[in-house]
C-alpha positions in Angstrom: -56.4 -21.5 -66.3 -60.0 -20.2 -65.9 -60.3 -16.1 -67.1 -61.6 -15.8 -63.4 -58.2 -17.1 -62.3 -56.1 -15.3 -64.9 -58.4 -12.0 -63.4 -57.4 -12.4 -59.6 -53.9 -13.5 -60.4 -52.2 -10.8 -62.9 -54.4 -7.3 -62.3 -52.9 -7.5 -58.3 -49.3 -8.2 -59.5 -50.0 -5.2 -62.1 -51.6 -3.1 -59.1 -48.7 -4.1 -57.2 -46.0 -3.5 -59.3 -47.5 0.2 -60.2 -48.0 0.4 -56.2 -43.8 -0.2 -55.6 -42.7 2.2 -58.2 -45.2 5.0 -56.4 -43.8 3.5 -53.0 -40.2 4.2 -54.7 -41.1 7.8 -55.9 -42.4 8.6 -52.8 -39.8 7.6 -50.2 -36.8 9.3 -52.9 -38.7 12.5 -52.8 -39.8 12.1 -49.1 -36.2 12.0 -48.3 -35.5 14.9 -50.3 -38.2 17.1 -48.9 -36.8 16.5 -45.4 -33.6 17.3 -46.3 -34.6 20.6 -47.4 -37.3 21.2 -44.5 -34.3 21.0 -42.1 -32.5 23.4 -43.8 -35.1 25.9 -44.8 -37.0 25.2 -41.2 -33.6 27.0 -39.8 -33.0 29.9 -42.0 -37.2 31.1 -42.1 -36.4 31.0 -37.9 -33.6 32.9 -37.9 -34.9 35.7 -40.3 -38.6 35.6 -38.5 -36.9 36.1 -35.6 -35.0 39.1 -37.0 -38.0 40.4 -37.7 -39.9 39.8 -34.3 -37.6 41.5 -32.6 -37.7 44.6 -34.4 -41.6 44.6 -34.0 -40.8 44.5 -30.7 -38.5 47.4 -30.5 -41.0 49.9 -32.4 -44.0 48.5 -30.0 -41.2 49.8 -27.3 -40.4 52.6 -28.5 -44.8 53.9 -28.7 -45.3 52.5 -25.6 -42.1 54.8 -23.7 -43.8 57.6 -26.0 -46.8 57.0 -25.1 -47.5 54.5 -22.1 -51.6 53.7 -22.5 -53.0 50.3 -22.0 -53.3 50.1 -25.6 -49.5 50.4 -26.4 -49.1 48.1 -23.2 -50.8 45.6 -24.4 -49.0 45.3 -27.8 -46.1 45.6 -25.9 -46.9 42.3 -24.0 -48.4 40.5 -27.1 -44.7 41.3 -28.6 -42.9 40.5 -25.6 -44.6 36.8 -25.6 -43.9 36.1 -29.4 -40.1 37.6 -28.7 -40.4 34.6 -26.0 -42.0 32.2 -27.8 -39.1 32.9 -31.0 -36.1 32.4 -28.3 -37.4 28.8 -27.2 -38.2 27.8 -30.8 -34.4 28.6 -31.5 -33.2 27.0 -28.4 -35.3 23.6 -29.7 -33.0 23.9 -32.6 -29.5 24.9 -30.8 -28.3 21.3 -30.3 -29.1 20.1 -34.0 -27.6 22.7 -35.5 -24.5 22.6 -37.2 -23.3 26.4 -35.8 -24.8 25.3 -32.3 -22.0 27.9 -30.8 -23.0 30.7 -32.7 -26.8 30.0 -32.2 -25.7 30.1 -28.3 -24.1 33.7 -28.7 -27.2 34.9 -30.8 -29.3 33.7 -28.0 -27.4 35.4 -25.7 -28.0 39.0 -27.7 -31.5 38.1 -27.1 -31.0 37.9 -23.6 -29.4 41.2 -23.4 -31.7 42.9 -25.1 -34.5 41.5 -23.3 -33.1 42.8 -19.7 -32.6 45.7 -21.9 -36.0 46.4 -22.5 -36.4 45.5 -18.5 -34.9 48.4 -17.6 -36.3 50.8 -19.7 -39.6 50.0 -18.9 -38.2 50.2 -14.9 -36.9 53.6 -15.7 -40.5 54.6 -17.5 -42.6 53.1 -14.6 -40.3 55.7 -12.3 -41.4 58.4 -14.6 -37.3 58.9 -15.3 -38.1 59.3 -19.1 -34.0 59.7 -19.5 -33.3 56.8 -18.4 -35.4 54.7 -19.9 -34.5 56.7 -23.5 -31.1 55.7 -22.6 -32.0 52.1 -22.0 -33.5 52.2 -25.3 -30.8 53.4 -27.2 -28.6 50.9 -25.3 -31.2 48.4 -26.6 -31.2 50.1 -30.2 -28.2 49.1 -30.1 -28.4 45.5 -29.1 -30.8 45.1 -32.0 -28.7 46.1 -34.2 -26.4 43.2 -33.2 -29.3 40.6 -33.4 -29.6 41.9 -36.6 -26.7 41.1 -37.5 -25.9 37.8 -36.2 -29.5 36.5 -37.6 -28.0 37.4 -41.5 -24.6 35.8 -39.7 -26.9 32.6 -38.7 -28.3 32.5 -42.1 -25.3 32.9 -44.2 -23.5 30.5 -42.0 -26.4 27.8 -42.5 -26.5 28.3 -46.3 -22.3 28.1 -46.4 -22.8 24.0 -44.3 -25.9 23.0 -47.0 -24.6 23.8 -50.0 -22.2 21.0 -50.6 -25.4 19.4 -49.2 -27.5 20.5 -51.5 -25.4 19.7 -54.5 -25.3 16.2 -53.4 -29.3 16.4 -53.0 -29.3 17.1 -56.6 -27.1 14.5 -57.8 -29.1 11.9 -55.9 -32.1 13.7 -57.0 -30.9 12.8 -60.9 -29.8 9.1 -60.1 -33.7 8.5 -58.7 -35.0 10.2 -61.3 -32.7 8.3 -63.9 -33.7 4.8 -61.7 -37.4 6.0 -61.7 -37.5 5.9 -65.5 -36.1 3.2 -65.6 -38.1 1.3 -63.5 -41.4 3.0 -64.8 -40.4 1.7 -68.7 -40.1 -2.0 -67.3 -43.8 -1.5 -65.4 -45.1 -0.4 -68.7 -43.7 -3.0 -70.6 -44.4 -5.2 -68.2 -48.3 -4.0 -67.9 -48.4 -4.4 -71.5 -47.0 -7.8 -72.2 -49.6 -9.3 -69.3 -52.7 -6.8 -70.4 -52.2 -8.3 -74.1 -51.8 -11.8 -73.2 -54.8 -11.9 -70.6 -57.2 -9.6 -73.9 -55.8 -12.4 -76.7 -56.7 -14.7 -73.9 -60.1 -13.4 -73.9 -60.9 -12.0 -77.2 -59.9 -14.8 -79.5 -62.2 -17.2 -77.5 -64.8 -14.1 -77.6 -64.3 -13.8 -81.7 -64.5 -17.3 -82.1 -68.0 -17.2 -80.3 -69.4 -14.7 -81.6 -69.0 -15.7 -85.4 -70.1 -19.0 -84.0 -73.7 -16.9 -83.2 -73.6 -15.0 -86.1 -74.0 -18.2 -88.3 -76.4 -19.6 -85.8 -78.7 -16.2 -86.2 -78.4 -16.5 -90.1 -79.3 -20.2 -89.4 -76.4 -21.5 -90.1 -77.1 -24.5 -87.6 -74.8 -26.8 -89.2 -71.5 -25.7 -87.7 -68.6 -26.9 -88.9 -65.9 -27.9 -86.4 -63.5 -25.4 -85.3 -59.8 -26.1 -86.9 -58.5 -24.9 -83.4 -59.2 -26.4 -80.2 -61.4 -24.6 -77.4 -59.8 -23.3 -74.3 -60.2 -25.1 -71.3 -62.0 -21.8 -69.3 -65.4 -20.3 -69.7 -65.3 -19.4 -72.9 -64.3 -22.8 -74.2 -67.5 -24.4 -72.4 -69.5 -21.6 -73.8 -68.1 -22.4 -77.2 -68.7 -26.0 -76.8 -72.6 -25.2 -75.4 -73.2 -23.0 -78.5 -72.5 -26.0 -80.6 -74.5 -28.3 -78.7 -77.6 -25.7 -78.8 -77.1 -25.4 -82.3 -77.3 -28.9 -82.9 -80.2 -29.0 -80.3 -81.7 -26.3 -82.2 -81.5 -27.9 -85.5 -83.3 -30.8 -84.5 -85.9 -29.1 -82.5 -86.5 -26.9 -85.7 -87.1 -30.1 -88.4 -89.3 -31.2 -85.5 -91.3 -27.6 -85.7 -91.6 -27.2 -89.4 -93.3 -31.0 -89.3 -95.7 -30.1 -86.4 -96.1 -26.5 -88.3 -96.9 -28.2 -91.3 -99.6 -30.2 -89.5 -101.2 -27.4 -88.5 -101.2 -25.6 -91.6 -103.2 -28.3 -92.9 -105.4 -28.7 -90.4 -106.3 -25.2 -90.4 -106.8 -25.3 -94.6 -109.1 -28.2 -93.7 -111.3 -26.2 -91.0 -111.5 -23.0 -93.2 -112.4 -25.3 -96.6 -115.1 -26.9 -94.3 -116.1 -23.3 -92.8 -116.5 -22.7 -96.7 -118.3 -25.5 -97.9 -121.0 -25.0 -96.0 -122.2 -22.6 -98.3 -122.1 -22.6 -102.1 -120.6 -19.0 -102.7 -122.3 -19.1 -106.6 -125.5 -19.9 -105.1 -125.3 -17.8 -102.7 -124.0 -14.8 -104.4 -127.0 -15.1 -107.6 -129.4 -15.4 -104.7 -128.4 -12.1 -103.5 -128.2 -10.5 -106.8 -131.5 -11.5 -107.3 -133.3 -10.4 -104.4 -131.4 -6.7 -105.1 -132.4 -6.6 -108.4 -136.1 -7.9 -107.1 -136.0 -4.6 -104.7 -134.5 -2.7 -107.1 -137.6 -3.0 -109.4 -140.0 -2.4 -106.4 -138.5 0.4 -105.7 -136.8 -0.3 -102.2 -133.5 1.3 -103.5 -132.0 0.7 -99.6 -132.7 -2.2 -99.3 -131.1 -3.0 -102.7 -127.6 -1.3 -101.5 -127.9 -3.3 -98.5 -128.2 -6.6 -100.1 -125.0 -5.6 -102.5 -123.2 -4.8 -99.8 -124.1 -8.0 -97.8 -123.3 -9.8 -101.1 -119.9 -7.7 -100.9 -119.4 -8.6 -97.0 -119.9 -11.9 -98.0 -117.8 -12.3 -101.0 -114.7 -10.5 -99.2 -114.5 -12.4 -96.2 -114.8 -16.0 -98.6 -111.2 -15.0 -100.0 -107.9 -16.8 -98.6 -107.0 -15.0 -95.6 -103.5 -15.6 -96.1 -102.7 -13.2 -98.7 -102.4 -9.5 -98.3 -104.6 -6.4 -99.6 -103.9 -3.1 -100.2 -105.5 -0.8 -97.2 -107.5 1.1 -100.0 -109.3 -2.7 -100.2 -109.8 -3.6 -97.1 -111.5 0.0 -96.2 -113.6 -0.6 -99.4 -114.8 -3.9 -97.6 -115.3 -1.6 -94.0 -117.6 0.8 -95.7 -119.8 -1.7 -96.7 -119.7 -3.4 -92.8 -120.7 0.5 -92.1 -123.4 0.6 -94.5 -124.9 -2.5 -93.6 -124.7 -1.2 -89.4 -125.8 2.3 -90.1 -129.1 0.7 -91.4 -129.6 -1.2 -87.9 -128.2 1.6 -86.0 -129.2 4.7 -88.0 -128.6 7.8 -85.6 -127.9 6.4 -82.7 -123.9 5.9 -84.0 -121.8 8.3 -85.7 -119.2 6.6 -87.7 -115.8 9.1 -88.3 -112.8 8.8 -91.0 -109.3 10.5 -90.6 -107.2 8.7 -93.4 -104.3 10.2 -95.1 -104.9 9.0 -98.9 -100.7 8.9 -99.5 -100.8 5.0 -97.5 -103.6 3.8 -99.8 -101.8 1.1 -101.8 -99.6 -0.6 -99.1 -100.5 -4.1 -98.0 -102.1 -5.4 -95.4 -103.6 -8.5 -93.9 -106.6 -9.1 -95.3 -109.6 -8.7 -92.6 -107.7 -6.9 -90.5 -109.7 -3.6 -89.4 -113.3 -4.7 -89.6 -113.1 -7.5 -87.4 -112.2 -4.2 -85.0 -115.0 -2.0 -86.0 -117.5 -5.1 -85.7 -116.6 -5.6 -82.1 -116.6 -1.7 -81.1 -120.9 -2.0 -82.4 -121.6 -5.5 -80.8 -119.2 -4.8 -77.2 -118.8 -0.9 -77.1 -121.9 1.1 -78.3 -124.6 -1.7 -78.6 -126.6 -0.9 -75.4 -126.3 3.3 -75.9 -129.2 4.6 -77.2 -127.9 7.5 -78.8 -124.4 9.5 -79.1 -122.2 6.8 -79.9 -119.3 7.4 -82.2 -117.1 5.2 -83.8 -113.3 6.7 -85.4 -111.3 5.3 -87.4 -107.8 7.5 -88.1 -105.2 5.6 -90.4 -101.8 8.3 -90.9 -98.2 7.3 -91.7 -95.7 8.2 -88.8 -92.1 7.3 -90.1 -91.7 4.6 -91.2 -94.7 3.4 -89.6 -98.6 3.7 -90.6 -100.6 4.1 -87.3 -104.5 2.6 -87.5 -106.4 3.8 -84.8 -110.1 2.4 -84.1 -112.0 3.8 -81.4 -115.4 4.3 -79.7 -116.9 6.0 -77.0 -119.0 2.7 -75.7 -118.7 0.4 -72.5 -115.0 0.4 -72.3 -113.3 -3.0 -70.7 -111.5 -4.1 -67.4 -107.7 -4.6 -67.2 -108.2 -8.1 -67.4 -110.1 -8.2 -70.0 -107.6 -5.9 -72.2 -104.7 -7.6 -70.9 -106.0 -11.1 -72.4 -107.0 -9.8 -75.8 -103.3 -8.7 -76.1 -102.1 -12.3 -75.4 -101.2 -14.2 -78.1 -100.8 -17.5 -76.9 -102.9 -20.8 -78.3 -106.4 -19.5 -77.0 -110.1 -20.6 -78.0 -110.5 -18.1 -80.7 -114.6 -17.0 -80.3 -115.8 -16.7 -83.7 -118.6 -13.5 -84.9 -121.0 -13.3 -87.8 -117.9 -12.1 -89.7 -115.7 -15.1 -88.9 -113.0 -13.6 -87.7 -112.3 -12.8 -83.8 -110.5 -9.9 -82.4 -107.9 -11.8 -81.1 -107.0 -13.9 -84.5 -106.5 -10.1 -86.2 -104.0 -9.6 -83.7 -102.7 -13.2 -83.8 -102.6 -13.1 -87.6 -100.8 -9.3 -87.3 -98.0 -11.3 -85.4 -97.5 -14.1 -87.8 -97.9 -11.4 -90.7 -95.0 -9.1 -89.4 -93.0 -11.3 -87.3 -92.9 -8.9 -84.2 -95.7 -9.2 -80.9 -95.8 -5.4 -80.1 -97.6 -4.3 -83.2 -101.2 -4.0 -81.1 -102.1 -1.4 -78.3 -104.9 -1.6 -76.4 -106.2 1.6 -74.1 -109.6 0.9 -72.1 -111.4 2.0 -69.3 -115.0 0.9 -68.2 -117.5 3.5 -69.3 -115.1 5.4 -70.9 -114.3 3.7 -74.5 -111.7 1.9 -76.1 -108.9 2.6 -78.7 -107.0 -0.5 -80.4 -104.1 0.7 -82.2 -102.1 -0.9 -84.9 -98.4 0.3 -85.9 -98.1 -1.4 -89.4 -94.3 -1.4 -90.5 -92.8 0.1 -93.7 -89.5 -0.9 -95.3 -87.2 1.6 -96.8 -88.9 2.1 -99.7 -92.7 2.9 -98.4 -94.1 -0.6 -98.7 -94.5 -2.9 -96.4 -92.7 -6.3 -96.0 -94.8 -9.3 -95.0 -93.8 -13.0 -94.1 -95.3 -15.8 -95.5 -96.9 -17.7 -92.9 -96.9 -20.7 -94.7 -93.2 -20.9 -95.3 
């Protein structure tokens, strides 16, 4: 049975079964609740009515007092309720269990209602002792319609109580039948809810231990000693296998074609370097600075060590790290070299916190940067360009920021220096391109997000690196060759 299956056919028969013992509660105590409305619905009608009717006799008794339209009116608005009262008990008369005595207390009503006719007869006649007289007469009446409304009452709770004894008892044998029924339901629940979760979550456990091992690289599953399911999860179980398998071939596959490249790419860089003898080379350059030195063209000794430095530096195997103290040995003498093309026309700026000095880095990593901010950003100003390099540790993170205040770039053109797919890779007098620092960054690290790039035209660029540290301060780089 597929888990979809198991889904749509046991939650309903839970919800159902939860829905019948509700339905079950509510009818028992619906019944109840009648019961008592019809009995309660009687006595509050009887006693309201009590109470109407004296209201009415004291708005009688102001108004033969004093007969204004004010008293008149309340008089009326009492008379209409007294009305209103006497057909609300009438409704009731022929359900009621003391339908006789209701008749006779009806009948008081009556009375005292042509009662009150006559007094107000008498008043209207301006016979005030005759209309006192009908309102004693109706005093008295009143006190009678007192009386049989507490009569009505008593006589109404005398019929319900064996009634309501019997409400109780069935009120204890639905409570007693409600429990009961309410324990099965939760068993019930409980037995399905764990059978459908074992259902789910063993196939689930099994899966994900499954991609545990294939995320250590564990490829080589072993078979499972218990068979799959037959739903979802089992195909899913039986697709991580395959894609494991899959994924072991592809990867011997990779590491050969890898291993091509590797080899390929040792062969262009031992050709890039045998193009020049580096000994040669290097003792021409030392030569020619000593050669200055002794003519006394001091600068243009410094320049030629640096060059020899430059040189020297960027000659060394690019796949093994330096510490960032190195590599911003190697940038000032890049700076030294461009300050004595530039002169004032660029102002070159360092921020760097000393405490991130001896962690590793790629090697050729930030001057590659610098080198394209002269020859793209501040090569056609003619004066005021600055170039500012900030390197400061941020968690466990060491942020290198390189920027300038030069041409700036499109979108485009920023958004295709951050891609790191298999690109022509333009090569500079250094030998490196911008684009191979950030592709080497990636192979170095392992992640793609390590670069930021924020650019607009005429308004400079700043490339950021975020360089990772491990736990203790150092920083942890992967072999690209493995």
């Amino acid at each position: 049975m597929t888990i979809r299956r198991k889904l749509l056919v046991f939650i309903p028969l839970l919800v159902l079964l939860v829905n019948l013992v509700t339905f079950f509660f509510f009818e028992s105590g619906k019944g109840v609740q009648d019961s008592y409305d019809r009995m309660m619905v009687r006595i509050l009608l009887y006693k309201q009515s009590v109470q109407t009717a004296e209201d009415h006799l004291q708005r009688l008794y102001t108004y033969l007092l004093n007969p204004d339209e004010r008293t008149k009116t309340d008089l009326e608005h009492s008379r209409s309720s007294m009305q209103q009262m006497k057909a609300d008990i009438a409704q009731l008369e022929a359900a009621s269990p003391q339908a006789s005595s209701v008749e006779g207390y009806l009948n008081t009503w009556s009375t005292y209602l042509s009662q009150e006719q006559s007094a107000l007869q008498a008043a209207s006649t301006d016979s005030l002792s005759a209309a006192l007289s009908d309102y004693e007469e109706a005093e008295q009446t009143m006190a009678f319609i007192r009386e049989e409304g507490i009569s009505l009452v008593n006589e109404e709770l005398d019929y319900y109580q064996p009634l309501y004894r019997q409400i109780q008892l069935e009120t204890r044998k639905i409570h007693t039948l409600g429990a009961a029924l309410f324990t099965v339901n939760a068993l019930l629940s409980v037995v399905i809810a764990i059978w459908i979760s074992r259902s789910i979550t063993v196939p689930v456990s099994r899966l994900v231990a499954r991609a545990q091992e294939v995320a250590e690289g564990k490829l080589d599953l072993k078979p499972v000693p218990e068979p799959n399911t037959d739903d979802e999860l089992g195909i899913l179980s039986d697709a991580v296998d395959q894609m494991a398998a899959d994924l072991l071939v592809m990867m011997e596959k990779e590491k050969e074609s890898l291993e091509k490249d590797r080899l390929v790419k040792e062969l262009e860089l031992q050709a890039l370097q045998s193009q020049i003898n580096p000994h040669f080379l290097f003792n021409t350059l030392n030569v020619l600075s000593k050669l200055a030195l002794l003519e006394g063209a001091e600068q243009t000794s410094d320049l030629i060590v640096s060059m020899s430095n430059l040189l020297r530096y960027n000659l060394r195997s690019l796949d093994q790290p330096v510490t960032l103290e190195n590599e911003l040995k190697h940038v000032d003498e890049y700076i030294a070299i461009q300050k004595a093309r530039f002169r004032d026309r660029v102002q070159f700026e360092t921020d760097i916190d000393k405490s991130v000095l001896q962690i590793l880095v790629p090697s050729l990593t930030i001057q590659p940067i610098i080198e394209n901010a002269f020859m793209h950003g501040i090569d056609h100003m003619e004066q005021g360009g600055v170039i500012r390099l900030a390197i400061r540790r941020l968690g466990q993170e060491v942020l290198i920021s390189i920027a300038d205040n030069g041409a700036g770039m499109e979108e485009e053109t920023r958004k295709s220096l951050l891609e790191l797919k298999d690109k022509e890779i333009s090569r500079t007098s250094t030998g490196i391109g911008t684009r191979n620092v950030f592709k080497r960054l990636a192979l170095f690290y392992g992640k793609d997000d390590l670069v930021e790039i924020s650019s607009e035209p005429g308004k400079g660029t700043e490339i950021r690196f975020r360089i990772p540290l491990t736990e203790e301060g150092g920083i942890y780089v992967q072999n690209i060759n493995s």
